[in-house]
N, C-alpha and C positions, 0 to 999 in steps of 0.2 A: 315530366317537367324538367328535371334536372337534366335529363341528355340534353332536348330544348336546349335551356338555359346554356347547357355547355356549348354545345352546336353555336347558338349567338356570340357566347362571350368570345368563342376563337373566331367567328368569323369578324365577329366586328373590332377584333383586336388585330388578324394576320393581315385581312385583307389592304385595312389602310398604310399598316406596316410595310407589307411588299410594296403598295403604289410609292410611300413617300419613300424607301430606301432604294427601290427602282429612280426615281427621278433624283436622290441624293447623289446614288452613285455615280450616275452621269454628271452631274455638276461638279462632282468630286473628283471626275477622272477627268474632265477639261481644266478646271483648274490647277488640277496637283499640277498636272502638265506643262502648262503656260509659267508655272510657278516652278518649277526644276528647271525648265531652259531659260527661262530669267536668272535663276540663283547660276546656271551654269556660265550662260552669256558674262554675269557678273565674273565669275574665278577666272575667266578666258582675259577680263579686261584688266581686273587687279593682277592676275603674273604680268600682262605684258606692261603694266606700269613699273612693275617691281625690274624688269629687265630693263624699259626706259632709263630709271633713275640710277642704275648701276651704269649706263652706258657714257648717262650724263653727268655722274661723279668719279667717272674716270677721264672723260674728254676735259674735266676742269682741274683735275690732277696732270695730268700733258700740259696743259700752259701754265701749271703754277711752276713747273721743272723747269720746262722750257725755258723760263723768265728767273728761275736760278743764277745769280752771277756767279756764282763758281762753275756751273755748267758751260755759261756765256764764255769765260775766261780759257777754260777747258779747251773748247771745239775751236776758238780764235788762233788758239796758240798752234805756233809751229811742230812739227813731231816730235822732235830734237828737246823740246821744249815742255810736252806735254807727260811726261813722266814727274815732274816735279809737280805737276798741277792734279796729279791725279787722287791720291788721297781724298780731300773731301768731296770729291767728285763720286769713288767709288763709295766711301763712307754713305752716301748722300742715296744714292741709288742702291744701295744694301737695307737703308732704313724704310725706303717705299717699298720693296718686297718685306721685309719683316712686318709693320707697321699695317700694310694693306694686304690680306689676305686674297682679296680677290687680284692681285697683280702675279703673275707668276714667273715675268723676269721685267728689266727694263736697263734698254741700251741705246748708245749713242754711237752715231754712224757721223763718218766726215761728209762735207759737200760731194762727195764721190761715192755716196753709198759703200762706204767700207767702215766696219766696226773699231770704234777705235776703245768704246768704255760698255761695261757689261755686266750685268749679275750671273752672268754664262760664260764662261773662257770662251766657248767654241764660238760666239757673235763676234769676238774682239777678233781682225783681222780676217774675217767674215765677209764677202762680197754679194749687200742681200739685194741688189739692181734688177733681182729678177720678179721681184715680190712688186707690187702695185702701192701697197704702202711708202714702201718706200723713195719709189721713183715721185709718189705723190708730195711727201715732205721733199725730198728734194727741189722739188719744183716751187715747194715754198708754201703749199695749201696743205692746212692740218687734214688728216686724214683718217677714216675709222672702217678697218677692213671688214671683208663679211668672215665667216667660220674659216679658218685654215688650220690643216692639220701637219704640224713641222713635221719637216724630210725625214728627222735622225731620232725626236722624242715621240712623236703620234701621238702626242697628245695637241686638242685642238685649243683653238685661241682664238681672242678677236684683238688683233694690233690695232693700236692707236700713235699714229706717226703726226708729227706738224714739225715745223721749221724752227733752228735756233738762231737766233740773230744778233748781230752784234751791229747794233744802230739803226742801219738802212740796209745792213750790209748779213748775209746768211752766209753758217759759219758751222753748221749742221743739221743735223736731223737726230731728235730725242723719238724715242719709241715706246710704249708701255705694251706689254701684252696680258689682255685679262685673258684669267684662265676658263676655259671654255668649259671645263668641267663645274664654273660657278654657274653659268648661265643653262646648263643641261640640272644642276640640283636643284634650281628653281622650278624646271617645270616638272623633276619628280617628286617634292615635297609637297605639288599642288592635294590639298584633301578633298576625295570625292565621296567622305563620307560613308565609305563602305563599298561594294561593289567592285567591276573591274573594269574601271576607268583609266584611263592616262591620258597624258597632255605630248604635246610632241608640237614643236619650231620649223616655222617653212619659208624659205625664201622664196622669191618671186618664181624663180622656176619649179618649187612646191620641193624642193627638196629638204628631206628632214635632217636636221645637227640636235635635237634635243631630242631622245626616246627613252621609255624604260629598258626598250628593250635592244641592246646595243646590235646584233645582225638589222636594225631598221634604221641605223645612222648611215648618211649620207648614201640615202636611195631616194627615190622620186616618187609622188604620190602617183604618178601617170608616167609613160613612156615619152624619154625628152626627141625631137629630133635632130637629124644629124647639126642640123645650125646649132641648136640651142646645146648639144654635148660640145663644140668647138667653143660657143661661147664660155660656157663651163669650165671647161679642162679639168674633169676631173682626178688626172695624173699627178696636178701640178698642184688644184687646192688641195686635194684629202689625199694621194697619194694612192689611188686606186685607178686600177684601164679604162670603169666604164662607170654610168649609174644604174643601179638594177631598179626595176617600178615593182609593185604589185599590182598593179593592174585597176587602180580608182577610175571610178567612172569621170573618164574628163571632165564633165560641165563640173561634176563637184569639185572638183580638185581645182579648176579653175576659179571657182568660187572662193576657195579655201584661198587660195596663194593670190590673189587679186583682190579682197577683200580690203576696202576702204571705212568699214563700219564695223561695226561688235555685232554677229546676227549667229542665228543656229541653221543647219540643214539635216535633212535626214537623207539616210541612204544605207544600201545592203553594203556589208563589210566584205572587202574580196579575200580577207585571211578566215573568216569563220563562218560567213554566207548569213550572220543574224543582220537586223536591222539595230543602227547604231542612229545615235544623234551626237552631232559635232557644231560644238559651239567656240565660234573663233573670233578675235580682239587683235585691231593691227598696232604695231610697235611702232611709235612715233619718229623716234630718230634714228630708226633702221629699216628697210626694207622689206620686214619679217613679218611674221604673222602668227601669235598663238592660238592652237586648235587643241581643245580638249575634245576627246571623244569618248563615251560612253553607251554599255547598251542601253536599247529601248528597255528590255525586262527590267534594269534597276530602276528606271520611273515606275514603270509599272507594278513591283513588287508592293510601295505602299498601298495603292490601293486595293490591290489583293488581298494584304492584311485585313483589311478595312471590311472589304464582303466576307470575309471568312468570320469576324466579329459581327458584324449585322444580323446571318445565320444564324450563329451560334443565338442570339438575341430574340430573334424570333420566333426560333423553335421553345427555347425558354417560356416564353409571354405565352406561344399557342397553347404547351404544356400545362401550363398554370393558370388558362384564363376558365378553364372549363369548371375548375371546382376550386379556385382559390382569386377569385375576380377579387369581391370586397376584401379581402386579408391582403393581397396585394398593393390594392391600392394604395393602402393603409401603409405599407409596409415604404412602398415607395414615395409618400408624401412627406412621411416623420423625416426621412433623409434631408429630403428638401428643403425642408421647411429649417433643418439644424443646419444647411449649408449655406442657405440667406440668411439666417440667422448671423452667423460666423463675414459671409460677406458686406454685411450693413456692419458691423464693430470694424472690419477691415479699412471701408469706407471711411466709417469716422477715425481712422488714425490707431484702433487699437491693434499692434502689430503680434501680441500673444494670442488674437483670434486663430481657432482649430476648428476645424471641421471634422466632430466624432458621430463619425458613420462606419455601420460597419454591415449595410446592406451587400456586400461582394457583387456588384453589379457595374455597371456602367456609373453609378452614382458614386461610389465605392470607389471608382478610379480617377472621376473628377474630382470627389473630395482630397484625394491622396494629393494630386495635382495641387489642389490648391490649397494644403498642406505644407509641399513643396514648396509653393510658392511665393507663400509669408513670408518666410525667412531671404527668400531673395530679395523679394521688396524692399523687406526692411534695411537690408545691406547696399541695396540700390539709393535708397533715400540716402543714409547714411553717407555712403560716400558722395552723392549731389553736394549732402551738406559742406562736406572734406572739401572736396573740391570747389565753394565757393567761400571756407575758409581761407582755402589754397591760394584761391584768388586775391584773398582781398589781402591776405597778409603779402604777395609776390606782388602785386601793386602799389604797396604801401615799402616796399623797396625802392619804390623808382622815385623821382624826386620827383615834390609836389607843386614847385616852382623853380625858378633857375635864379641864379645868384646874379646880383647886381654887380653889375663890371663897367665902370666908364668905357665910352666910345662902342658897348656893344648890346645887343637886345638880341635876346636869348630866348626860345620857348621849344620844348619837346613832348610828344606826344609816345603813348605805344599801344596797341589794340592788337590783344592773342587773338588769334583762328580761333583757337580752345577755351576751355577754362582760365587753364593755364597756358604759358607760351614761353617762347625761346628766346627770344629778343630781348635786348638790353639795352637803356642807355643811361647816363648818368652824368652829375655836373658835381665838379671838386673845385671851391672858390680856395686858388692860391692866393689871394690879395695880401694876407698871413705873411705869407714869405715871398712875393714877388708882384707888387702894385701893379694891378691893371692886367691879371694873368687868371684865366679860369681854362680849368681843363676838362673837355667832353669825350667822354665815352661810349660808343655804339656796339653792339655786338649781336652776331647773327648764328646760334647753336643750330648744328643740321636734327631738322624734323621739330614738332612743337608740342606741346601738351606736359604731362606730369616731368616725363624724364630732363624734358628742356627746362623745360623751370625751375628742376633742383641743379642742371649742373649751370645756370644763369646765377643762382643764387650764389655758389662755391666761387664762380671768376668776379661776382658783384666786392664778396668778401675779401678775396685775392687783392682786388683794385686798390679797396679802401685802405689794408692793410701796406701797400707798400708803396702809394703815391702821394703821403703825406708825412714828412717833407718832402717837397718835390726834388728827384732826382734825376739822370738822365733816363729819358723815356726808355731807350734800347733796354738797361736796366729793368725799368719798371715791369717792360712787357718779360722780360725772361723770369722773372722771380713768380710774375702768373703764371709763364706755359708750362715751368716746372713740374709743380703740383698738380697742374691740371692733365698732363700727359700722364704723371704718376696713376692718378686717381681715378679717372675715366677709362670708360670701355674705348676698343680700337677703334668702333665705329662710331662714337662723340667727337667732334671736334667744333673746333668756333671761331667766326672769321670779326674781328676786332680791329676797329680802326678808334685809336687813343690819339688825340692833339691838343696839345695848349696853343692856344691864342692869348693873341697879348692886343688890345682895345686902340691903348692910346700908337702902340706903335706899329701897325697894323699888320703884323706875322704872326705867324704859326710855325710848327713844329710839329711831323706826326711821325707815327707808325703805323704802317698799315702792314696786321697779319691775314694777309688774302680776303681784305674788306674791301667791298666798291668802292673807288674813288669819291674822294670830298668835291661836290657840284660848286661852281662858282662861277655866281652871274655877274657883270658890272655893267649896271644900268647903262653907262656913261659909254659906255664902247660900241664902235660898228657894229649893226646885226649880225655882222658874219665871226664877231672875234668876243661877241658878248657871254658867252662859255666858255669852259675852260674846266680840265679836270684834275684832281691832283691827290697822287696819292702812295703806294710803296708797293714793294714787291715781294711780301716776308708771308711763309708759308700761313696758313690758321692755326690758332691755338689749340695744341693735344696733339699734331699732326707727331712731331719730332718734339724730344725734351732738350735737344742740345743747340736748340736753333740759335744764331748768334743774328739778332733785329738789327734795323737799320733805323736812326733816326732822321729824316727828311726837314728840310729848313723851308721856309719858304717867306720873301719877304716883299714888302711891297705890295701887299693887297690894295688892291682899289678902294679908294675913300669913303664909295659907298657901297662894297660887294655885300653880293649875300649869298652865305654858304646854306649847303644843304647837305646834312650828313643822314643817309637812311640805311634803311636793307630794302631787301629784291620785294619784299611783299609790297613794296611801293608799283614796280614798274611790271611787274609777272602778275598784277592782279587780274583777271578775268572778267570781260564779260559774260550775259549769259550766251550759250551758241544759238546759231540758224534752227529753227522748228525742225525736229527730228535729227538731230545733230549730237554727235557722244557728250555727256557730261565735262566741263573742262576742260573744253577745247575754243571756248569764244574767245576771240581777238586779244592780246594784250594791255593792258594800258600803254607801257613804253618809254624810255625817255623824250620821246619826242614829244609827248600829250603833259611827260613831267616839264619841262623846258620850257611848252608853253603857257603851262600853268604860273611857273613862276616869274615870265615875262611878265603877266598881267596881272600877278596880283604881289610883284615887288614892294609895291609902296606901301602895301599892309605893314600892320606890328607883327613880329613874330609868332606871336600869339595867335594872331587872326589868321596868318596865312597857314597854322596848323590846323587850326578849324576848318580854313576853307577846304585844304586839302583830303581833309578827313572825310568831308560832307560829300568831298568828289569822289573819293573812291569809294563812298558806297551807291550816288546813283551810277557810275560806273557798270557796278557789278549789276546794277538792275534790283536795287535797294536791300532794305533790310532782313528778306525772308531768303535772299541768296546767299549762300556759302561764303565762307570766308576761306581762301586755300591757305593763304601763307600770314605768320604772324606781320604786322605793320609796324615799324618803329621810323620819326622822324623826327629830326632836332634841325630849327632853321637857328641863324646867324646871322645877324645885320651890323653892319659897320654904318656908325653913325658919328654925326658929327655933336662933337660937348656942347654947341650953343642950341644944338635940335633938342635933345636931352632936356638941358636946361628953360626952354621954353616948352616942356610938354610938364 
């Protein structure tokens, strides 16, 4: 009777075991699968945004130089002339190599392509007409080279050239070149987690400038032909006779370097003959394309692990179902039974809840687990809570109403991405010491969440600290960038546009440190002349601590204008995309959708047209369950007349 019995107890324990670990596995090995080249697909698309946004905070560093008037003055002046102008010029371009680490020189060339100013001796008198860059700014269109590798340093770069101009009239060509070793550390810091994976950059003709492994820079996934090596020239960009390939199978390589979507492929590797999977994300404002590749073994190892535990489990259960069935079960329920126990106290809130098991089994490692797991919970609430602390005290910064100013109607709004957010704006009622004068404040910190809302709160402080009494703007704004270039990391900065208005006499005064222009509509004027923008040309706050502001006049505003001072999260907001279409990539809003928004709903109070505005940008986005990308701050301005006032 007891073989019997044993005989049943394994069979009716192994048999079901094998069926359901047989059809687990399977489900386990399609899914790990579909779920590693999704998490891959994913890292493929975050590096090439990480590359995007470097590419695009350096093309807006080139027009904030460019738009330098000591620069302007610089490239105008005559030769004879231009040694006396040259100090803060070099001063000036010494502190963007310092300052930005990803810049690794940056010079200015005359209308003749010859180096006249440089963080390189060897550019100044320099004839770089041979470069595409160059001839590009010359020609007057900003420019952003693909990888080249200089003649004399070998090391590579991506130039960023556009036009200097003085009026109508182009007077040079400013240059920045990032350093190419910034954009190769991006795709080698990519984490794969283990394993031996790497990421590697392709341009259209699949040639690689990003690898771990440097003999693989500047070779070809596939053999170029003769057209396509002349297009090339690779003598002239990298400095080498030819491109050598390894020998990828064309469709994939084709795949690879034409690639319009984030998607994966598989395919044998021609350096080690295993099967690899390659998952690649195209680069938006470049021609590029990031390709991580990975072996197939490293997906596959998890689940290996996985049947190698099952086994071991099995054998267990067979072992012990023959003469320890009932003590088992026993054995295996008490676990149980103490780790729902432990998850209903979890449930209700008790964060001291433990799971004391000490079955060494499969139960034994889910309890540990979620052992583990309490304390992270708890830490997760915890900071929820912080974080809607965070909120509510970084809200309760911003002003809860606008100050009452004859001849104006005032109302601003600000909606984080995040919890927290980066954006700022603020109203200081000078009535105190200047009748009929309030001054508003907008600022846009790079990137949103915790870090932006503490250094919003230091320039919030800054503000309040030294624009009351009011004094000249140029002033106020240099006593903020001070402390805040001190204080902040290299990669913080804040673009700040500060103006007073004055109600009854209807001007303004601002500074704009690399903030969008102030909008202004006047109902009363031609469709074609009913906008108008206005605003300064002084770097962001933190950029430089010596920066010397400019304050801008402006007078004679239209009886009835109405201004709009925002940041980008207005007009860069997103729809959602086309079905099947990458993540934040739908349409933009735009100024032209902002314009004619504010055409139509002018006659509002300021009040109302920040509501409406708000209501819009979120069916915009395709409502309340879509993403928010960029923090929103908007403050409208109405010039009104004292007997409209008066009768409301």
């Amino acid at each position: 009777m007891s073989i019997k019995l044993g005989v049943l107890l394994l069979l009716s324990a192994l048999v079901p075991m094998v069926l359901v670990s047989m059809v687990n596995a399977r489900r386990s090995f399609g899914s790990l699968e579909t779920l590693a080249e999704q998490s891959q697909e994913l890292l493929a698309n975050v590096t090439a945004t990480e590359i995007d946004q470097l590419i695009t905070d350096v093309g807006h560093l080139r027009d904030l130089v460019a738009a330098d008037e000591s620069i302007i003055a610089f490239a105008a002046a005559s030769p004879a002339d231009r040694p006396a102008l040259l100090p803060p010029v070099q001063r000036l371009l010494n502190d963007i190599k310092s300052t930005q680490p990803d810049i690794a020189s940056a010079f200015i060339a005359g209308t003749d392509g010859i180096g006249i100013a440089s963080t390189s001796k060897k550019n100044v008198g320099q004839d770089l007409t041979f470069r595409e860059y160059m001839t590009q700014g010359m020609a007057g269109h900003p420019h952003a080279s693909d990888i080249l590798v200089g003649k004399t340093t070998r090391r590579p770069g991506v130039y960023f050239s556009g036009p200097v101009r003085h009026g109508d009239q182009q007077v040079g060509v400013i240059v920045l070149k990032l350093a190419g070793e910034r954009i190769q550390d991006l795709c080698a810091q990519v984490n794969f987690g283990g394993g031996s994976g790497f990421a590697m950059l392709l341009n259209p003709y699949g040639i690689v400038f990003a690898h771990r492994d440097p003999e693989r820079l500047y070779t070809s996934l596939s053999p170029l032909s003769p057209e396509e090596m002349t297009e090339v020239d690779p003598q002239r960009r990298y400095g080498q006779p030819t491109i050598e390939s390894p020998g990828f199978d064309p469709v994939i390589s084709t795949r690879l370097r034409t690639a319009t979507t984030r998607g994966s492929e598989t395919f044998v590797s021609p350096d080690t003959g295993n099967t690899v999977i390659a998952s690649y994300a195209p680069i938006k404002h470049r021609d590029w394309r990031v390709a991580l590749v990975r072996p197939r073994s490293d997906f596959d190892q998890p689940l290996q692990d996985l049947r190698r535990e099952q086994r071991f489990f099995m054998l267990l259960v067979a072992a012990s179902a023959v003469g320890l069935g009932l003590l088992a079960s026993r054995i295996f329920v008490r676990p149980i039974k103490k780790l729902t126990e432990s998850a209903r106290r979890l449930a209700e809130g008790d964060f001291d809840a433990r799971a004391e098991v000490t079955s060494r089994d499969e139960i034994q490692t889910l309890a540990d687990t979620f052992n583990d797991m309490v304390p992270k919970l708890r830490d997760q609430a915890y900071m929820a809570n912080g974080l809607r602390v965070a909120k509510d005290i970084q809200q309760g910064l911003l002003p809860d109403k606008a100050p009452s100013v004859p001849g104006l109607d005032i109302a601003g709004a600000n909606v984080p991405a995040d919890a927290t957010g980066g954006d700022y704006f603020d109203f200081i009622d000078l009535n105190q010491w200047a009748p009929g004068q309030v001054a508003v404040a907008v600022g846009d910190i790079t990137g949103h969440g915790v870090p932006a809302a503490l250094l919003m709160c230091i320039a919030r402080a800054l503000l309040r600290a030294h624009a009351m009494p009011p004094r000249p703007l140029a002033e106020t704004m240099a006593a903020i960038n001070q402390p805040l270039f001190d204080d902040t990391p290299s990669d913080r900065f804040m673009t700040f546009m500060y103006t007073v208005i004055d109600g009854p006499k209807r001007t303004l005064r601002l500074v704009s440190a690399g903030h969008d222009p102030i909008v202004v509509f006047d109902p009363d004027a031609p469709e074609a002349d009913a906008f108008t923008e206005i605003g300064g040309e002084d770097l962001p706050l933190g950029v430089t601590g010596d920066w010397d502001f400019t304050e801008v006049p402006y007078d004679n505003l239209p009886s009835r204008a109405v201004l709009l001072i925002g940041t980008d999260g207005i007009w860069e907001a997103r729809c959602p995309p086309a079905p099947g279409g990458e993540p934040h990539t739908g349409e933009m809003y735009g100024k032209e959708r902002m314009f004619d928004f504010i055409r139509k709903h002018h006659h509002l109070t300021s009040q109302e047209m920040i509501d409406a505005m708000l209501k819009e940008m979120v069916d915009f986005r395709g409502g309340t369950d879509q993403p928010q990308l960029d923090d929103i701050t908007a403050v409208f301005v109405k010039f009104v007349d004292f007997s409209d006032e008066a009768a409301e």
